[in-house]
C-alpha positions in Angstrom: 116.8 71.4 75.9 120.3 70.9 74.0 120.4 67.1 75.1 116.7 66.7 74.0 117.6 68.0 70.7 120.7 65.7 69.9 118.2 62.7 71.6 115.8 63.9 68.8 118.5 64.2 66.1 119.7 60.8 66.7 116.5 59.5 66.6 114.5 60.8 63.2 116.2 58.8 61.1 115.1 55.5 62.7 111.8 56.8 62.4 108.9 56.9 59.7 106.9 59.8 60.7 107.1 62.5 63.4 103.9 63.3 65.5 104.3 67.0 66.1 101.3 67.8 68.7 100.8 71.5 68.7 98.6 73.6 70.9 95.2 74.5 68.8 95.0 77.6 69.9 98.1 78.8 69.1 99.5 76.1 66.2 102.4 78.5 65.3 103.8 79.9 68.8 103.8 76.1 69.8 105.7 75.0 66.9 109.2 74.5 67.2 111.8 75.9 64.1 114.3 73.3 65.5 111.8 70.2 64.6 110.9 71.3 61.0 114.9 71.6 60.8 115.4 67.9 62.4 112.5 66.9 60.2 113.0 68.6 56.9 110.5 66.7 54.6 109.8 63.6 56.3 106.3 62.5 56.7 104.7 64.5 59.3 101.3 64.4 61.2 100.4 67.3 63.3 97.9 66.9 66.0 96.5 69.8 67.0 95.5 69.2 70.5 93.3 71.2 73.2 90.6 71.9 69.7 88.0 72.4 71.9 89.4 75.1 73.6 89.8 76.6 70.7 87.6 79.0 68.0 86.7 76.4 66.0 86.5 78.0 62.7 89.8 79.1 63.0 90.8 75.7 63.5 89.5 74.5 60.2 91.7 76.9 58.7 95.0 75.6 60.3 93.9 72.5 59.4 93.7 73.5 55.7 96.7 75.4 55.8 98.9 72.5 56.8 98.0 69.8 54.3 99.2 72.4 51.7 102.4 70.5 52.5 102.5 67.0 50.8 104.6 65.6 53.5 101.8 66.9 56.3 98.7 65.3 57.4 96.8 67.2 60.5 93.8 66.2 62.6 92.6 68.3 65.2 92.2 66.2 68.9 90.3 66.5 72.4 90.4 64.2 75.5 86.5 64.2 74.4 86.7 62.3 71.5 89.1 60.0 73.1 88.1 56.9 70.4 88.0 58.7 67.5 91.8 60.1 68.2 92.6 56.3 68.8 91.6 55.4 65.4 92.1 58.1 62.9 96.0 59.2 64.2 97.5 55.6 63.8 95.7 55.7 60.8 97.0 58.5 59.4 100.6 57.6 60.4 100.3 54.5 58.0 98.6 56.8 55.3 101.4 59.1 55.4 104.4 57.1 55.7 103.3 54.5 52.5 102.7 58.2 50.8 106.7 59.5 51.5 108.4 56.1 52.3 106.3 53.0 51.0 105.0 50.0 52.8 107.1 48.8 55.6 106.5 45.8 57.9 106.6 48.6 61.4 105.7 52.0 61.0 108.0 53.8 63.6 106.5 57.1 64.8 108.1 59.7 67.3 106.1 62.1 69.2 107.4 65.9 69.5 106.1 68.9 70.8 106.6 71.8 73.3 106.1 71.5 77.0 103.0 70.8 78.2 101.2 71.1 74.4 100.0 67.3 75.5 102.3 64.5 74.7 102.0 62.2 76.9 97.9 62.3 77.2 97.9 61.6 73.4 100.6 58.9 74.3 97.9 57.3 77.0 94.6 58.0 74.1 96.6 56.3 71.6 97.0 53.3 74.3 94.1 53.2 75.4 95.5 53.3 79.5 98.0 55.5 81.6 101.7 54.6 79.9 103.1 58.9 80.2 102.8 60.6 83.2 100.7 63.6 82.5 100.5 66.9 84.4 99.6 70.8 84.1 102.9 71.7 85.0 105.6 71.8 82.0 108.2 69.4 81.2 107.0 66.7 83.0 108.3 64.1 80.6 112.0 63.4 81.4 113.2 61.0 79.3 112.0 58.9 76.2 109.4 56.3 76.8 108.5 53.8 74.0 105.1 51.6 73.5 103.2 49.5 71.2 100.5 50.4 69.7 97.6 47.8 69.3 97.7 47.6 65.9 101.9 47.6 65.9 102.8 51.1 65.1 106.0 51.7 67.8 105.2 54.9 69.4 108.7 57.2 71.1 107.3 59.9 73.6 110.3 62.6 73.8 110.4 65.0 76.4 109.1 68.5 75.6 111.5 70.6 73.7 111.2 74.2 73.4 113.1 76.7 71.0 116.4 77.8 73.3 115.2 81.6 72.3 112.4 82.6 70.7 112.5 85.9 69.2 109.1 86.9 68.7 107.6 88.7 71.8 103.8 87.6 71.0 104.4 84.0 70.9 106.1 84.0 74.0 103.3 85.8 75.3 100.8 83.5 74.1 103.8 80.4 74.9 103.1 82.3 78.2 99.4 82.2 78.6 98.7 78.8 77.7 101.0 77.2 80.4 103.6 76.4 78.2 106.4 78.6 79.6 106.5 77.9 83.8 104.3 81.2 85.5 107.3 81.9 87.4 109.6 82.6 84.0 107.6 85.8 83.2 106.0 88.7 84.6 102.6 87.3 85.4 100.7 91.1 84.8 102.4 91.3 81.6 100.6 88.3 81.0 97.3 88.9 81.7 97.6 92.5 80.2 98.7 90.6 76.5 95.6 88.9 77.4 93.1 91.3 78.5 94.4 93.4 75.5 93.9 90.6 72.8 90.1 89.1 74.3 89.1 93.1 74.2 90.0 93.1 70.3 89.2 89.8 69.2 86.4 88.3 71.6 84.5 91.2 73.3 81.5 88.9 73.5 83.1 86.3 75.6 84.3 88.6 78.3 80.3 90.8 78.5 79.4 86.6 78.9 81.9 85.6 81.2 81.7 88.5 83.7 78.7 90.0 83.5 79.6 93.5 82.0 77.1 95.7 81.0 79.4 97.8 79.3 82.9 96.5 78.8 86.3 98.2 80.7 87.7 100.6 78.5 91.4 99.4 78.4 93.0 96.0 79.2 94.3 97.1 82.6 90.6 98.4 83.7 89.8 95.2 82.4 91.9 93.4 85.0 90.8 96.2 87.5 87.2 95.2 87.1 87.3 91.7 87.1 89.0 92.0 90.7 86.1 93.8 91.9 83.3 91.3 90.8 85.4 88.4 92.0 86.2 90.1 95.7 89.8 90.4 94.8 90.1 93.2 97.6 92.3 94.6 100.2 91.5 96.4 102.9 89.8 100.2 101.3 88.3 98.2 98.5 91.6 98.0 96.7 92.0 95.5 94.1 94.5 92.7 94.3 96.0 92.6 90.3 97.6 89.5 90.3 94.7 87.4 91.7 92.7 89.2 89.2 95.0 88.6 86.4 95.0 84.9 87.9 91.4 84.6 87.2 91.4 85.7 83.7 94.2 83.6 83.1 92.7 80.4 84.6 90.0 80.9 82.8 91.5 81.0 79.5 93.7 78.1 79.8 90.1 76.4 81.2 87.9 77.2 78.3 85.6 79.2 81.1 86.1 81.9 78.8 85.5 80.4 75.9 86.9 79.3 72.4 89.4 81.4 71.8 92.2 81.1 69.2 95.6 83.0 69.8 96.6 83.4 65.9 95.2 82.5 62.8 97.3 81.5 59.4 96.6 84.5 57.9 98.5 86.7 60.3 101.0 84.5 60.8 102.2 84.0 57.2 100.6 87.5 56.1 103.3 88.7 52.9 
C-alpha cells in the first residue's frame, strides 16, 4: 500500500481529474483519507458503484451530499446500465475539469479506489471490452494500466489502495462485509454478527422476506442460529454449523439476495 501511494502522489499532478469509485453501499467506509489528502481540491468525480445493491433512496442522498463540494461531480453506476455509464462518466470528466482547470486539448483522468470497490470493471464499461482484469477477490490490480478512451480522455487504472489503519471499528466492519478487506483478515462471526445486528435494526423486512420468518430471531446471534437451521447447516444432533450460516448471510448481502441495503447514510456519518 506505501508504494501505491507514492505511485499515486507522483501521478496527480499529471492528471486533470481523479475518478474515485466508491462502494454505494458504504460511500464513506470505502473512501480513502489518504486520496482526498493526494487530491486536495482537484477536480474530482466519484462513481458510486454497486448502486443497485444498494437502498436507493439513500443513494440519492450521497449523491446530493457530494456535489456540495464545487470540485465534486458524482454519478451513481451498475454493470446494468453499462451504456449509460459509458457516456455520462467521460462526460462528466470534461465537465469538471474545464470547471477547475479550463479547456485542455487531453483530459487526463486517474482512477482510485479501495480494493475490490470495482476499478477495473468501470475501466472495461468505460472501454467498451475486457482491458483490467476483474475479480471478487481484492487487489487484483497490480500495477497501473493506461487506455484510451474513444472519445480521447487517457484513462490510469491504479491498483487498489487502502488506508494503512483505519481507526474506526464499523467501517472496517462494513470494509469487512462487502469483500473489501480479504475474509481471512478478520474474524468471519464477528462479521456476520455486525451484520445480523445492523439488517435486524435497519431492514427487518428483508430478512422476514429473505428467510421466511414468521417472527424474526430475537438477537443477531439467534439470527445466525436460525438461518443455519432453514438452510441444513447441521451437524450430527441437529447442531448448527455458525460459520456456514454466517456464510450464507454474508453471501447474500454482498449478492443483493438480501436486498438493497445501504451500510451508512450522510447523516450519520457527518452527524455534528
Amino acid at each position: 500500500m506505501a508504494k501505491a501511494r507514492r505511485e499515486l502522489a507522483d501521478l496527480l499532478p499529471s492528471q486533470d481529474v481523479v475518478i474515485e469509485v466508491l462502494d454505494a453501499r458504504m460511500p464513506s467506509a470505502s473512501h480513502n483519507p489518504v486520496v482526498a489528502e493526494l487530491r486536495r481540491d482537484m477536480a474530482c468525480v466519484k462513481v458510486l458503484s454497486k448502486s443497485d445493491l444498494a437502498d436507493e433512496a439513500v443513494t440519492k442522498q450521497w449523491l446530493r451530499h457530494f456535489e456540495e463540494d464545487p470540485s465534486v461531480l458524482a454519478i451513481a453506476t451498475t454493470l446494468a446500465t453499462a451504456n449509460e455509464t459509458r457516456s455520462r462518466v467521460p462526460a462528466l470528466c470534461e465537465r469538471i475539469s474545464k470547471r477547475t482547470r479550463g479547456a485542455s486539448k487531453t483530459t487526463r483522468v486517474v482512477i482510485v479506489g479501495i480494493p475490490n470497490v470495482g476499478k477495473s470493471s468501470l475501466t472495461n464499461v468505460l472501454m467498451g471490452r475486457k482491458v483490467a482484469a476483474v475479480s471478487d477477490v481484492p487487489a487484483v490490480t497490480k500495477i497501473r494500466q493506461q487506455v484510451t478512451l474513444p472519445g480521447g480522455i487517457q484513462l490510469s487504472d491504479t491498483p487498489g489502495l487502502l488506508a494503512p489503519r483505519i481507526e474506526d471499528n464499523a467501517a472496517t466492519m462494513r470494509l469487512a462485509l462487502g469483500g473489501a478487506i480479504p475474509d481471512t483478515a478478520l474474524e468471519y462471526g464477528s462479521v456476520a454478527l455486525f451484520a445480523a445486528r445492523f439488517f435486524l435494526e435497519r431492514y427487518p423486512g428483508l430478512l422476514v422476506t429473505r428467510y421466511k420468518f414468521k417472527e424474526l430471531p430475537a438477537s443477531p446471534a439467534a439470527l445466525i442460529e436460525e438461518i443455519g437451521r432453514r438452510r441444513g447447516c447441521l451437524r450430527a444432533g441437529g447442531v448448527v454449523e455458525t460459520y456456514k450460516a454466517a456464510s450464507i448471510l454474508v453471501h447474500d448481502f454482498r449478492t443483493g439476495a438480501l436486498g438493497r441495503i445501504s451500510l451508512e447514510a450522510p447523516r450519520e456519518v457527518y452527524a455534528g
